[in-house]
N, CA, C and O atoms as a printed pandas DataFrame, in Angstrom:
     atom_number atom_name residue_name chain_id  residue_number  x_coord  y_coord  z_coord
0              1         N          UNK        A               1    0.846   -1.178    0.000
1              2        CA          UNK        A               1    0.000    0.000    0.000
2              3         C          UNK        A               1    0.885    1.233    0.000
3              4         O          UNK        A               1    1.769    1.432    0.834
4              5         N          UNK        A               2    0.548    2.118   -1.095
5              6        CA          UNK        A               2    1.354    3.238   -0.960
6              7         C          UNK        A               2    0.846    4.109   -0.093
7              8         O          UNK        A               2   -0.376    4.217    0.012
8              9         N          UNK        A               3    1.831    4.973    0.770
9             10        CA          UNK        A               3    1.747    5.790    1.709
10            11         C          UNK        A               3    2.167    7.441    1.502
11            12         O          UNK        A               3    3.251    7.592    0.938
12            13         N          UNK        A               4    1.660    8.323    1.773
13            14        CA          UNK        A               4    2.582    9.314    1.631
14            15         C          UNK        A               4    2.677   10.288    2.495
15            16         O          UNK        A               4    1.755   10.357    3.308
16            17         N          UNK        A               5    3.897   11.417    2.595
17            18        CA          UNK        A               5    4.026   12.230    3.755
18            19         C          UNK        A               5    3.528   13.169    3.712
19            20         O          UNK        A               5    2.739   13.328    2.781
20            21         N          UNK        A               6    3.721   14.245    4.664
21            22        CA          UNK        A               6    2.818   15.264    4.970
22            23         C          UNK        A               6    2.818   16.542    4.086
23            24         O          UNK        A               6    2.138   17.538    4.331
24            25         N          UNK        A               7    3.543   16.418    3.176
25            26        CA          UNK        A               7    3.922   17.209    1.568
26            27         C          UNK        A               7    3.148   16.827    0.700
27            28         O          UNK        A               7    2.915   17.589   -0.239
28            29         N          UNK        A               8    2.250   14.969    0.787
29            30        CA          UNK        A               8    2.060   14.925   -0.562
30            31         C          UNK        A               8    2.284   14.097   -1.462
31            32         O          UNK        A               8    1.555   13.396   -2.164
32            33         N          UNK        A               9    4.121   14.342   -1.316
33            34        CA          UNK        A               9    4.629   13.034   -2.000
34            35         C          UNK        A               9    5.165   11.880   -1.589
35            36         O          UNK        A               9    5.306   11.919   -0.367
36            37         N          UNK        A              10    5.421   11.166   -1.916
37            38        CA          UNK        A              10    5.865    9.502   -1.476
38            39         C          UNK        A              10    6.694    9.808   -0.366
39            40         O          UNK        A              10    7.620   10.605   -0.220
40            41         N          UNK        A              11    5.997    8.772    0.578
41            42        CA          UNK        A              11    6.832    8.579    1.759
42            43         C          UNK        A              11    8.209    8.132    1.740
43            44         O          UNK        A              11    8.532    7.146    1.077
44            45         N          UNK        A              12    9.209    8.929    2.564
45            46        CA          UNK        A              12   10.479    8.579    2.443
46            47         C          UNK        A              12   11.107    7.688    3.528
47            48         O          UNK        A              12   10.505    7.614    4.599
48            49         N          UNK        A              13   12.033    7.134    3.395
49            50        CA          UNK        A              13   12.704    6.043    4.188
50            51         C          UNK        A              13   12.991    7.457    5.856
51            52         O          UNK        A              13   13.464    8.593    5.891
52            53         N          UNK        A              14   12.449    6.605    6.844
53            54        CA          UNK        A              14   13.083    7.739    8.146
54            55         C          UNK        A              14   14.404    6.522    9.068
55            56         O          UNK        A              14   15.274    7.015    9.787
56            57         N          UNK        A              15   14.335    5.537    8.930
57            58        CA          UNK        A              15   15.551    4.778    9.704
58            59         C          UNK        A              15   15.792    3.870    9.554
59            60         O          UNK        A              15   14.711    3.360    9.847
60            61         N          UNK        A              16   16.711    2.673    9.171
61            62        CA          UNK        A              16   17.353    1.745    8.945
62            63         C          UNK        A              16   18.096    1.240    9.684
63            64         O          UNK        A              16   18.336    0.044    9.520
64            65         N          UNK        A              17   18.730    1.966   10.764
65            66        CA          UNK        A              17   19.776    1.855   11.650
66            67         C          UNK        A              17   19.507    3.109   12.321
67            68         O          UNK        A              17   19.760    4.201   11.813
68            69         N          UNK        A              18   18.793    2.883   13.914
69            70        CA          UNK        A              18   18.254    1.854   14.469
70            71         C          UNK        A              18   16.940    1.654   13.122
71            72         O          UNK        A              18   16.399    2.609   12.566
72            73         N          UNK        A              19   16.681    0.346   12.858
73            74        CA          UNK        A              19   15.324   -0.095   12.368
74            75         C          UNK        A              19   13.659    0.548   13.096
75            76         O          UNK        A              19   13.240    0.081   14.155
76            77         N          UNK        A              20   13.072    1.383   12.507
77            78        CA          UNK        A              20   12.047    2.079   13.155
78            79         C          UNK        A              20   10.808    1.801   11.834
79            80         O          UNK        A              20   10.865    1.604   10.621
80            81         N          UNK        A              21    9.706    1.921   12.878
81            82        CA          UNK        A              21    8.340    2.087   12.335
82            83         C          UNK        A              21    7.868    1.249   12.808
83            84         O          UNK        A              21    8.477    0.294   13.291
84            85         N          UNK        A              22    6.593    1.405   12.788
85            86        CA          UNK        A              22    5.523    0.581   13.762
86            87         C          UNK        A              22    5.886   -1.120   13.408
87            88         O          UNK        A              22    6.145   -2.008   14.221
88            89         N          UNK        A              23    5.780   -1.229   11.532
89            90        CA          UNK        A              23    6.023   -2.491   11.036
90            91         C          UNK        A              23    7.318   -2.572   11.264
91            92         O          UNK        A              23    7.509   -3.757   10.990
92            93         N          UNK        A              24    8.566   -2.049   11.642
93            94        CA          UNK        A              24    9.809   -2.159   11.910
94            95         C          UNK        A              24   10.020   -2.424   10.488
95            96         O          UNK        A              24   10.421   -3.574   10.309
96            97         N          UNK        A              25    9.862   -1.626    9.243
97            98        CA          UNK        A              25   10.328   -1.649    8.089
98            99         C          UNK        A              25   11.268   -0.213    7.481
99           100         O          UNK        A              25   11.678   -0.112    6.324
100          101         N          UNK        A              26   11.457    0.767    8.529
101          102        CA          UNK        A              26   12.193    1.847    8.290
102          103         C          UNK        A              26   12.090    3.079    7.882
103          104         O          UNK        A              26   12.899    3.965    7.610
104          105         N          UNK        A              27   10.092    2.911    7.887
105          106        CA          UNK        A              27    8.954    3.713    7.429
106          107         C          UNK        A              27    8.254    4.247    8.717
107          108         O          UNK        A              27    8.205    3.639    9.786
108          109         N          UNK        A              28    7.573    5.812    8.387
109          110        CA          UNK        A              28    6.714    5.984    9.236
110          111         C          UNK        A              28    4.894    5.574    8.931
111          112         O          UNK        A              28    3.864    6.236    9.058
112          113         N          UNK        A              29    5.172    4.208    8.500
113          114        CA          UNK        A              29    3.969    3.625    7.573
114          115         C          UNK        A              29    2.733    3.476    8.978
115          116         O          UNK        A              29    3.088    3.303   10.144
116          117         N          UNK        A              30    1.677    3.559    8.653
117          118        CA          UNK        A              30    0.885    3.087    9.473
118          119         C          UNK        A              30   -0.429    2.204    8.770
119          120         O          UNK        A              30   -0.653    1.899    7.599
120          121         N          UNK        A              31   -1.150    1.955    9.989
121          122        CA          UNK        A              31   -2.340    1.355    9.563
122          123         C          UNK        A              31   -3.230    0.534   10.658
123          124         O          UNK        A              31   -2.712    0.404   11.767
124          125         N          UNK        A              32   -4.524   -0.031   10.448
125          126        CA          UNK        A              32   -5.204   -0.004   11.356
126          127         C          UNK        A              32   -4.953   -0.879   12.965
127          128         O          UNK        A              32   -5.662   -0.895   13.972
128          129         N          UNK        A              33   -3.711   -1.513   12.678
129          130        CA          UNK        A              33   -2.830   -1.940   13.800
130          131         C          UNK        A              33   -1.906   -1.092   14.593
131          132         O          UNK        A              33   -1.042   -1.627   15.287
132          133         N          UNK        A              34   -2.022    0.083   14.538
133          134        CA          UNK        A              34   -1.464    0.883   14.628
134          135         C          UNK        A              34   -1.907    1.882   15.521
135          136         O          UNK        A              34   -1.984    3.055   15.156
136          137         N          UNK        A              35   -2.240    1.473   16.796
137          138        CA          UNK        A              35   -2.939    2.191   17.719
138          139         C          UNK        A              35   -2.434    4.028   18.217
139          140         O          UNK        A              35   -3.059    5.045   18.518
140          141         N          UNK        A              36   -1.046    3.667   18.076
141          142        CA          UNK        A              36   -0.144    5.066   18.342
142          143         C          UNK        A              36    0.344    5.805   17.477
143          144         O          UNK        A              36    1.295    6.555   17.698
144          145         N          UNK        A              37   -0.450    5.651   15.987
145          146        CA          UNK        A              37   -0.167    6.398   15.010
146          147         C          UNK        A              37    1.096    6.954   15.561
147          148         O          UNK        A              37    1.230    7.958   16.260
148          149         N          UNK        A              38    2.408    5.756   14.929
149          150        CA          UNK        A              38    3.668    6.213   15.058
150          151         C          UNK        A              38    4.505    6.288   13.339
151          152         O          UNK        A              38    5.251    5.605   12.638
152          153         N          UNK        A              39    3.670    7.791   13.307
153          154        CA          UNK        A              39    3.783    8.523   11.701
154          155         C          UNK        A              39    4.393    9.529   11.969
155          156         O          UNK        A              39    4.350   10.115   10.887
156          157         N          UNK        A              40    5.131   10.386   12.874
157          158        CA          UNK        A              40    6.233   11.058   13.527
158          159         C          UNK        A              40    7.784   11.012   12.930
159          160         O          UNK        A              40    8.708   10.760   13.703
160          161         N          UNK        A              41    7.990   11.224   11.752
161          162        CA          UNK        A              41   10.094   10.788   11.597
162          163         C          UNK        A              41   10.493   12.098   12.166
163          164         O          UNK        A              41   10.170   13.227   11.797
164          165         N          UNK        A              42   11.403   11.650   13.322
165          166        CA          UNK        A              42   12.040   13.069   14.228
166          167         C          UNK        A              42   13.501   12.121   14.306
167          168         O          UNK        A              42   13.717   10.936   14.052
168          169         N          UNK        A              43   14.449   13.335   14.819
169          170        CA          UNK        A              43   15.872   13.096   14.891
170          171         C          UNK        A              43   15.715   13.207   16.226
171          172         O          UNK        A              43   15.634   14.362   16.644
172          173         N          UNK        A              44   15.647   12.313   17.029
173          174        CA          UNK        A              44   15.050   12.838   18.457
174          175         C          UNK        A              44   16.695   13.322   19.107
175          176         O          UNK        A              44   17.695   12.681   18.782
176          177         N          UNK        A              45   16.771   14.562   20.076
177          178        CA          UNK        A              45   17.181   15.055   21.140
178          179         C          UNK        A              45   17.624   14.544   22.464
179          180         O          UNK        A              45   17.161   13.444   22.767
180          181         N          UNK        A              46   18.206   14.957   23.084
181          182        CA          UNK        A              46   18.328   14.551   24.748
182          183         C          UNK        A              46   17.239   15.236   25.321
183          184         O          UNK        A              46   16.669   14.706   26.275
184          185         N          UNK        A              47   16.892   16.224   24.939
185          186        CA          UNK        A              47   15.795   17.154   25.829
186          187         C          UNK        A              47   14.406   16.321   25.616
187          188         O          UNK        A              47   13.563   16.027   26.463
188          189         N          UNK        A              48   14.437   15.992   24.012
189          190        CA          UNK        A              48   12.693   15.572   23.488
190          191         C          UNK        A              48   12.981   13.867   24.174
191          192         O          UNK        A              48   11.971   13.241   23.853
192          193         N          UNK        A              49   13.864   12.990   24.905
193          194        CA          UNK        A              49   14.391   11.845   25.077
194          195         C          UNK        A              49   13.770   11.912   26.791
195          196         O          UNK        A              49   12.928   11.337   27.481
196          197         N          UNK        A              50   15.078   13.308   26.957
197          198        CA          UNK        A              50   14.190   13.133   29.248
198          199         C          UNK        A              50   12.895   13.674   29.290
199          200         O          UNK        A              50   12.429   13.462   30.409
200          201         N          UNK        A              51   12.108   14.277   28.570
201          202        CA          UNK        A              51   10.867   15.021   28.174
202          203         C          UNK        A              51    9.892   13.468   28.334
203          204         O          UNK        A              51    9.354   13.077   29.369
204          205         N          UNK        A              52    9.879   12.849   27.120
205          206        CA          UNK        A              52    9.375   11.441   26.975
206          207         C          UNK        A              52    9.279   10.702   27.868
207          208         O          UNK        A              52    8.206   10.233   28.246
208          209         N          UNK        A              53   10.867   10.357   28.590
209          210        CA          UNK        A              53   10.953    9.462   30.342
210          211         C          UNK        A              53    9.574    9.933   30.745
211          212         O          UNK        A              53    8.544    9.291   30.540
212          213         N          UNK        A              54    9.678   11.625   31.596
213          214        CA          UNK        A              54    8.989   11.952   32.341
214          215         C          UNK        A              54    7.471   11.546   32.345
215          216         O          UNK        A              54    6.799   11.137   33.291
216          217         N          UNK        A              55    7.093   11.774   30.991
217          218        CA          UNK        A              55    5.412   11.689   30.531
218          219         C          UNK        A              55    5.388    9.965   31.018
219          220         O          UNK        A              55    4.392    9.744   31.706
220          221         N          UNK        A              56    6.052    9.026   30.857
221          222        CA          UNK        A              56    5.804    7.767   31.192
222          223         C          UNK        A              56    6.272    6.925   29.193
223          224         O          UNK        A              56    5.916    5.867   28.673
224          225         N          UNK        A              57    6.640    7.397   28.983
225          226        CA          UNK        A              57    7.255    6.910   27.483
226          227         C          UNK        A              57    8.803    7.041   27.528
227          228         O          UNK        A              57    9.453    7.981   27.069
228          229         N          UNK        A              58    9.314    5.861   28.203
229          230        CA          UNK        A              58   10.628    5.490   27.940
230          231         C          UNK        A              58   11.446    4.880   26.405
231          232         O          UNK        A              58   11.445    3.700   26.057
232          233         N          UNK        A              59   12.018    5.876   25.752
233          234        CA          UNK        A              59   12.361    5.753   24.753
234          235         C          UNK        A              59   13.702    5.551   24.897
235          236         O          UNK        A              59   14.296    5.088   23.923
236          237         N          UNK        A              60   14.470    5.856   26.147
237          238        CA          UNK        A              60   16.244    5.333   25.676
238          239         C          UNK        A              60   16.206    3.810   26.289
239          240         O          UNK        A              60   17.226    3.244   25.894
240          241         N          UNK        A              61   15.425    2.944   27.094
241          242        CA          UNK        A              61   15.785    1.947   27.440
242          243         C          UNK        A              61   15.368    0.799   26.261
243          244         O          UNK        A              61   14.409    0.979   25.509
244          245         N          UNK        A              62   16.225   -0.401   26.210
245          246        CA          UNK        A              62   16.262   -0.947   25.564
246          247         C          UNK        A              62   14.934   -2.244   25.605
247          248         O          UNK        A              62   14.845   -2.893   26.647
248          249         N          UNK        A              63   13.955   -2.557   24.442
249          250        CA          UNK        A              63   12.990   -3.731   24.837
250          251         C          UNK        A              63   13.294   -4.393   23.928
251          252         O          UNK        A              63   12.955   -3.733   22.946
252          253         N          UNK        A              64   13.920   -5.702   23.457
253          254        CA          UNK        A              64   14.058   -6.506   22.757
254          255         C          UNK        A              64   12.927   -7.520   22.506
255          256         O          UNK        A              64   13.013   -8.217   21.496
256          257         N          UNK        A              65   12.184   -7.623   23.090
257          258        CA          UNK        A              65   11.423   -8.025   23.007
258          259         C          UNK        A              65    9.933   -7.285   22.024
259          260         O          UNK        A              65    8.810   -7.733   21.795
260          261         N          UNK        A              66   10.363   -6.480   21.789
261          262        CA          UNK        A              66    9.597   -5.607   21.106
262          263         C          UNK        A              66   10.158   -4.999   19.727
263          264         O          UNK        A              66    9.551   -4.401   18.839
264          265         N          UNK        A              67   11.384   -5.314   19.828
265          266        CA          UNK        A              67   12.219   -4.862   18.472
266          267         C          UNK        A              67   12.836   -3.431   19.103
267          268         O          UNK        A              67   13.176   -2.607   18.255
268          269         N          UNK        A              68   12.961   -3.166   20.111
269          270        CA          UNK        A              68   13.230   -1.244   20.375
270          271         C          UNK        A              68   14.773   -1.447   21.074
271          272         O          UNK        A              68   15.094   -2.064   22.089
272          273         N          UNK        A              69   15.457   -0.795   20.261
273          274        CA          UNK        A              69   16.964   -0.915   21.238
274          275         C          UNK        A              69   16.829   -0.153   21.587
275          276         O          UNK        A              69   17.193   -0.593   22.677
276          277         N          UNK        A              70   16.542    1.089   21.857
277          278        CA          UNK        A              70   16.697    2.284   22.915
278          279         C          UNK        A              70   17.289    3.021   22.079
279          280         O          UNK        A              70   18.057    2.639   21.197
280          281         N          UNK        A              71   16.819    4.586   22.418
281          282        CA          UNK        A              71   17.687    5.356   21.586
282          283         C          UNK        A              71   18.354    6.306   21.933
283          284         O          UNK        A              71   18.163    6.728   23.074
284          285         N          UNK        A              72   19.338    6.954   21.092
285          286        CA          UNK        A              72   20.208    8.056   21.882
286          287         C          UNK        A              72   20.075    9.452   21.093
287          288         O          UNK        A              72   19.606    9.418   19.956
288          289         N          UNK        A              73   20.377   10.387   21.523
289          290        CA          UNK        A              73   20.152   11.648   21.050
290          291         C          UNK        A              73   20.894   11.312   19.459
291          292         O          UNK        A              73   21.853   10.541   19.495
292          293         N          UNK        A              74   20.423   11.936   17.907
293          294        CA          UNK        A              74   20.738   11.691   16.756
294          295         C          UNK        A              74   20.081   10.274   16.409
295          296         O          UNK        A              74   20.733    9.616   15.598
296          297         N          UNK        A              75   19.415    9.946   16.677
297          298        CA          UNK        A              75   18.893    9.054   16.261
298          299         C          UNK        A              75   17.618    9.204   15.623
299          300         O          UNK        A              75   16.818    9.872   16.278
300          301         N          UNK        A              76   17.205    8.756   14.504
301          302        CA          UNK        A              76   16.005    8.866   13.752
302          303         C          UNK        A              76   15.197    8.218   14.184
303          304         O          UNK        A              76   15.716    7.265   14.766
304          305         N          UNK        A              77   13.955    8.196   14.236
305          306        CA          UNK        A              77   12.863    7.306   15.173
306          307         C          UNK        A              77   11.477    7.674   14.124
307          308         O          UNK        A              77   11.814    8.538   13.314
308          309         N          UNK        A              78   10.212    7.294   13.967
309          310        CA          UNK        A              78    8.907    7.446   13.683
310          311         C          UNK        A              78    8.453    7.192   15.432
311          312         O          UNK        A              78    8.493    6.203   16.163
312          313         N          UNK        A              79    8.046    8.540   15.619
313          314        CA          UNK        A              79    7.476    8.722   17.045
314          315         C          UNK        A              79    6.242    8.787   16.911
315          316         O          UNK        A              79    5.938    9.288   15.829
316          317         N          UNK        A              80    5.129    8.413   17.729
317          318        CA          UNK        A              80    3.831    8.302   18.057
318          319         C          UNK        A              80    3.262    9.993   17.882
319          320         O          UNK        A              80    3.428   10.863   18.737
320          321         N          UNK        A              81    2.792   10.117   16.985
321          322        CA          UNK        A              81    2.080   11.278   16.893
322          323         C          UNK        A              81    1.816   12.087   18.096
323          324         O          UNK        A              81    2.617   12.976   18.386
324          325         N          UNK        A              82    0.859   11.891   18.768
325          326        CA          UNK        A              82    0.251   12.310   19.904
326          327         C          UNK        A              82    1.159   12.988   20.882
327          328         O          UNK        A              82    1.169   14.173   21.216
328          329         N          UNK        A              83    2.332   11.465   21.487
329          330        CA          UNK        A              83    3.763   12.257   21.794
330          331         C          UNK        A              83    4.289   13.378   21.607
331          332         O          UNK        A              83    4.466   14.304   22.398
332          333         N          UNK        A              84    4.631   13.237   20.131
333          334        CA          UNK        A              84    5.484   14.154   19.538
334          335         C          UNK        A              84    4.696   15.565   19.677
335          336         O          UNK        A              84    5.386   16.579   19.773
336          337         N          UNK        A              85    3.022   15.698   19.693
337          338        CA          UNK        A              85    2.775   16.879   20.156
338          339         C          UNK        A              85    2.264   17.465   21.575
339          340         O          UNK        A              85    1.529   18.420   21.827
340          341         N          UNK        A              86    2.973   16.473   22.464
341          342        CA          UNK        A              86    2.991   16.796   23.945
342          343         C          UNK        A              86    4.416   17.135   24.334
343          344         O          UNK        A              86    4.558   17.720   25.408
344          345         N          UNK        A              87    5.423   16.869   23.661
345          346        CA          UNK        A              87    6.551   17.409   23.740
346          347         C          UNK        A              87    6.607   18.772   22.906
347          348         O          UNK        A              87    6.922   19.653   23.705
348          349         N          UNK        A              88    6.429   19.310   21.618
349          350        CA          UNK        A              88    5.909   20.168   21.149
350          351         C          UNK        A              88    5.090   20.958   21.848
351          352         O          UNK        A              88    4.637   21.696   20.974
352          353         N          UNK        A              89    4.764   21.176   22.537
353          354        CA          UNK        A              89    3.168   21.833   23.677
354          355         C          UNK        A              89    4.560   22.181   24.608
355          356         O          UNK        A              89    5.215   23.217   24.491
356          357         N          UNK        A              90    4.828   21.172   25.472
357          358        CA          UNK        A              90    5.662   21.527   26.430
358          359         C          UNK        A              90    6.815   22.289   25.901
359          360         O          UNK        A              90    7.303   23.039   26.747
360          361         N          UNK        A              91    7.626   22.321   24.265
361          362        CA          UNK        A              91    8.810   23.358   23.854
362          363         C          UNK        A              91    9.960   22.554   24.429
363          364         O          UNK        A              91   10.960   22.900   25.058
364          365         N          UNK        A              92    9.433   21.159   23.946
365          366        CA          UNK        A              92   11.308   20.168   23.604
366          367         C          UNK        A              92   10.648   18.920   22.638
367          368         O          UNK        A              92   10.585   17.744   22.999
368          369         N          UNK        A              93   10.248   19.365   21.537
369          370        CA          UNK        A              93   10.394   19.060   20.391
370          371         C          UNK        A              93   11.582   18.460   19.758
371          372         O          UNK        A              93   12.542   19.175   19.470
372          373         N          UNK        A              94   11.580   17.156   19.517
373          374        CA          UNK        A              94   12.396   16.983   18.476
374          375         C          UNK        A              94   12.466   17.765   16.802
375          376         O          UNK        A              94   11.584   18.497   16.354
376          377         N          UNK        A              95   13.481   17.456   16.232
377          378        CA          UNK        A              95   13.319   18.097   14.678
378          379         C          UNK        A              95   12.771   17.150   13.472
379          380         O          UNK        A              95   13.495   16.285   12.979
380          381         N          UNK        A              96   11.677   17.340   13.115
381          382        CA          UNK        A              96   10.814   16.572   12.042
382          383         C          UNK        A              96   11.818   16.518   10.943
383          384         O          UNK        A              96   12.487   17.488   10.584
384          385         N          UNK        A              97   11.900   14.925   10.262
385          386        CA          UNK        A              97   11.856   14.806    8.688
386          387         C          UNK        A              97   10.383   15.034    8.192
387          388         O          UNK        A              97    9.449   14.400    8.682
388          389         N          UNK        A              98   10.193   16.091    7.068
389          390        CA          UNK        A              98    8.613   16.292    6.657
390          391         C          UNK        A              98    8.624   15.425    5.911
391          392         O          UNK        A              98    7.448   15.198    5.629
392          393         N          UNK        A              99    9.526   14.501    5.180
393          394        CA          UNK        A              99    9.561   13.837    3.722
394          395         C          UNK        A              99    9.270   12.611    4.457
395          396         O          UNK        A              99    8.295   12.069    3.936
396          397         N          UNK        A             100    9.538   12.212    5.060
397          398        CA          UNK        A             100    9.530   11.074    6.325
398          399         C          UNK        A             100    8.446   10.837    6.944
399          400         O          UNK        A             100    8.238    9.651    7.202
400          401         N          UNK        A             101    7.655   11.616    7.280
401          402        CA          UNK        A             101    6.430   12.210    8.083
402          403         C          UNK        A             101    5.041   11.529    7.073
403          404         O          UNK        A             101    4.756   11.862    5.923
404          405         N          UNK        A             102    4.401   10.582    7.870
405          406        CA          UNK        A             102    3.268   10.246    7.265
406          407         C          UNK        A             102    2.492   11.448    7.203
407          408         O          UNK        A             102    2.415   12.136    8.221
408          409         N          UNK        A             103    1.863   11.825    6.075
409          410        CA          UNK        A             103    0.002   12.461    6.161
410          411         C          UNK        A             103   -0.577   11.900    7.273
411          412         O          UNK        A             103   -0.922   12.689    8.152
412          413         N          UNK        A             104   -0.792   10.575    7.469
413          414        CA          UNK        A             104   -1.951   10.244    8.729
414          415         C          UNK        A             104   -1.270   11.001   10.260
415          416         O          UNK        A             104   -1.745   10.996   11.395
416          417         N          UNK        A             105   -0.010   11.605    9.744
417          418        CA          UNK        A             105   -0.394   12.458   11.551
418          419         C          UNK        A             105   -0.765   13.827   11.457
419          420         O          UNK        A             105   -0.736   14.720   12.303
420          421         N          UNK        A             106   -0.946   13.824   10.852
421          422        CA          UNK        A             106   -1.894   15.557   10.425
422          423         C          UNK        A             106   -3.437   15.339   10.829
423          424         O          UNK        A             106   -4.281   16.235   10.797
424          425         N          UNK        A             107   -3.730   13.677   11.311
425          426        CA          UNK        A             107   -4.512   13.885   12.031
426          427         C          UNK        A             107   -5.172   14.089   13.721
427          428         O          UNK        A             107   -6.201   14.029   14.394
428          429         N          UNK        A             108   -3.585   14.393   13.771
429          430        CA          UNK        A             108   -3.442   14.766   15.406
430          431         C          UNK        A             108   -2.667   15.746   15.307
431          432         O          UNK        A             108   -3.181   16.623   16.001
432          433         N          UNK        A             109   -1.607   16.182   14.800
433          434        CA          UNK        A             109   -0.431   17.110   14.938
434          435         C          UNK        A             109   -0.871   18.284   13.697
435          436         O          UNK        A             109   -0.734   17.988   12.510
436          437         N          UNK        A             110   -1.294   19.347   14.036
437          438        CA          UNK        A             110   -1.287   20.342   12.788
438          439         C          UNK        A             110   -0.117   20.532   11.965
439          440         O          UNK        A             110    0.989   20.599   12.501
440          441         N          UNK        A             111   -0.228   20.607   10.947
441          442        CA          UNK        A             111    1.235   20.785    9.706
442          443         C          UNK        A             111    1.968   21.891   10.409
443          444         O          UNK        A             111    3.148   21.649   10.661
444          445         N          UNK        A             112    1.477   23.099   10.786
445          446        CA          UNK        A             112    2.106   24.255   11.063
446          447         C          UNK        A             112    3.210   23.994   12.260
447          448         O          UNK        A             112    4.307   24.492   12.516
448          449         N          UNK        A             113    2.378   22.952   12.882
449          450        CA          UNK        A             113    3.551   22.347   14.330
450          451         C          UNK        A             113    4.482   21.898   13.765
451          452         O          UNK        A             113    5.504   22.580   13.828
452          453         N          UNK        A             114    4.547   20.586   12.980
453          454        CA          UNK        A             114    5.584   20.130   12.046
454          455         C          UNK        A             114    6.424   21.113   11.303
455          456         O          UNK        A             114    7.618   21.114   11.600
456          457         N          UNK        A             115    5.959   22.072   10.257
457          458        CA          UNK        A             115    6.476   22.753    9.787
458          459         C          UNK        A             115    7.719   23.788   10.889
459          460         O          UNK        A             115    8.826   24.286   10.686
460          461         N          UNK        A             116    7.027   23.739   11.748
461          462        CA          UNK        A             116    8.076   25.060   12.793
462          463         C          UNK        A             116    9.412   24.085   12.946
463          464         O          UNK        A             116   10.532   24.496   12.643
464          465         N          UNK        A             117    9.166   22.752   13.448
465          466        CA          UNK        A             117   10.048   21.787   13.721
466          467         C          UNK        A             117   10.882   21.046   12.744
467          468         O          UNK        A             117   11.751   20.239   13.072
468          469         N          UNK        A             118   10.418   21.520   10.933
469          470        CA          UNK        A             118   10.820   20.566   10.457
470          471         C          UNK        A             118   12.730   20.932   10.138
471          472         O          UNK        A             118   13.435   21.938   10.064
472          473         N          UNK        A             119   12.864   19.868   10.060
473          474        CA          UNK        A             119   14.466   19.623    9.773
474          475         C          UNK        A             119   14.769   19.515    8.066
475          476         O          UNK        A             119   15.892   19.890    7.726
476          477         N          UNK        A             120   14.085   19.154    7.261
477          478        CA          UNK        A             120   14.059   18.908    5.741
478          479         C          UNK        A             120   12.894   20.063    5.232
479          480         O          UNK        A             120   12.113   19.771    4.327
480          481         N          UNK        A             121   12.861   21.238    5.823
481          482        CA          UNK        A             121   11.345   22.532    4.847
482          483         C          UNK        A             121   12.469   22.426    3.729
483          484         O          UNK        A             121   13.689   22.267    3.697
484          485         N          UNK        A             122   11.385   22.604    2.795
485          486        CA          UNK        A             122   11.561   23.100    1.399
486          487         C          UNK        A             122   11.640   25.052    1.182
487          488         O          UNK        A             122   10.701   25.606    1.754
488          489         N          UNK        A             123   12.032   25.436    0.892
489          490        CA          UNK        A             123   12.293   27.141    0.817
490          491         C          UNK        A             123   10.603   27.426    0.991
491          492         O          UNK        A             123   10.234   27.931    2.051
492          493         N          UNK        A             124    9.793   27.165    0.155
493          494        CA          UNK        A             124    8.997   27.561    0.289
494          495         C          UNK        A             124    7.421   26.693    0.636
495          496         O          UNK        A             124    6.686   26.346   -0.289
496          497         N          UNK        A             125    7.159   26.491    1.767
497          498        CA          UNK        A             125    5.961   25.614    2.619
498          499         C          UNK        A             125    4.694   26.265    1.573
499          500         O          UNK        A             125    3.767   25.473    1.404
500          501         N          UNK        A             126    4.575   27.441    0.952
501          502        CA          UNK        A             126    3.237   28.126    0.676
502          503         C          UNK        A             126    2.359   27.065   -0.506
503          504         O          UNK        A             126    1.258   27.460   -0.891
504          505         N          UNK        A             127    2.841   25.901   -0.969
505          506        CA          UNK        A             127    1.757   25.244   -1.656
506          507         C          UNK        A             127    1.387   23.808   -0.859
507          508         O          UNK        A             127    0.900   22.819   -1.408
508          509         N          UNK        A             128    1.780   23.945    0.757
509          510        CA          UNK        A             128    1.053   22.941    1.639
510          511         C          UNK        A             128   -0.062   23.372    2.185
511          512         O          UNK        A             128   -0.007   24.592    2.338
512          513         N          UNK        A             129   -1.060   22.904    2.549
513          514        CA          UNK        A             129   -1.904   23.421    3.612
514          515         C          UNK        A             129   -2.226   22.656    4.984
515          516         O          UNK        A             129   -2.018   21.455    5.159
516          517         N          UNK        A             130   -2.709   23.444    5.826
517          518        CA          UNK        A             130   -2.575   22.728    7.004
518          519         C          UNK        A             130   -3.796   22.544    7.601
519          520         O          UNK        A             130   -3.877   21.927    8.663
């Protein structure tokens, strides 16, 4: 099933190393198994990392059992939508890939949030809408 990001066009690869996405295919792909719409590609932070601990979403410890090695600041991740705009709210935001970035989290996260955060804008955002 083709997917695409919050631009529009074809979804782009967000991690390979560590392996991320809900399907652990390297995509911020989602779908109806997919309870945490984790359509989010961020370069996550140390700040957006102890931010996460706190809320009760431990993202540096490691679950193997789940496929999650834990991650460290520079690391690419597809983060749970919702997350990503409770850290955003609070102002320790990680930095968005938009090319990376499913459309389906534009149904929790407004573009304009993404856009402030993104790490890949194009010069000119004015033929997206939000």
């Amino acid at each position: 099933m083709d997917q695409f990001n919050v631009m529009g066009t074809e979804l782009e690869l967000c991690s390979l190393e560590p392996l991320t996405g809900f399907y652990r295919d390297g995509y911020a792909n989602t779908g109806p198994d997919d309870l945490g719409s984790h359509t989010v590609c961020v370069v996550v932070t140390t700040e957006f990392l102890e931010h996460q601990q706190a809320i009760g979403n431990d993202l540096s410890t490691p679950a193997p059992q789940y496929g999650f090695p834990g991650l460290t600041a520079g690391d690419r991740w597809a983060v749970c939508a919702g997350r990503w705009l409770q850290s955003y709210s609070a102002g320790v935001s990680s930095p968005v890939l938009l090319r990376a970035t499913n459309e389906q989290a534009l149904r929790i996260v407004p573009l304009t949030a993404l856009e402030a955060c993104a790490a890949d804008a194009p010069d000119d955002l004015s033929g997206f809408s939000s």
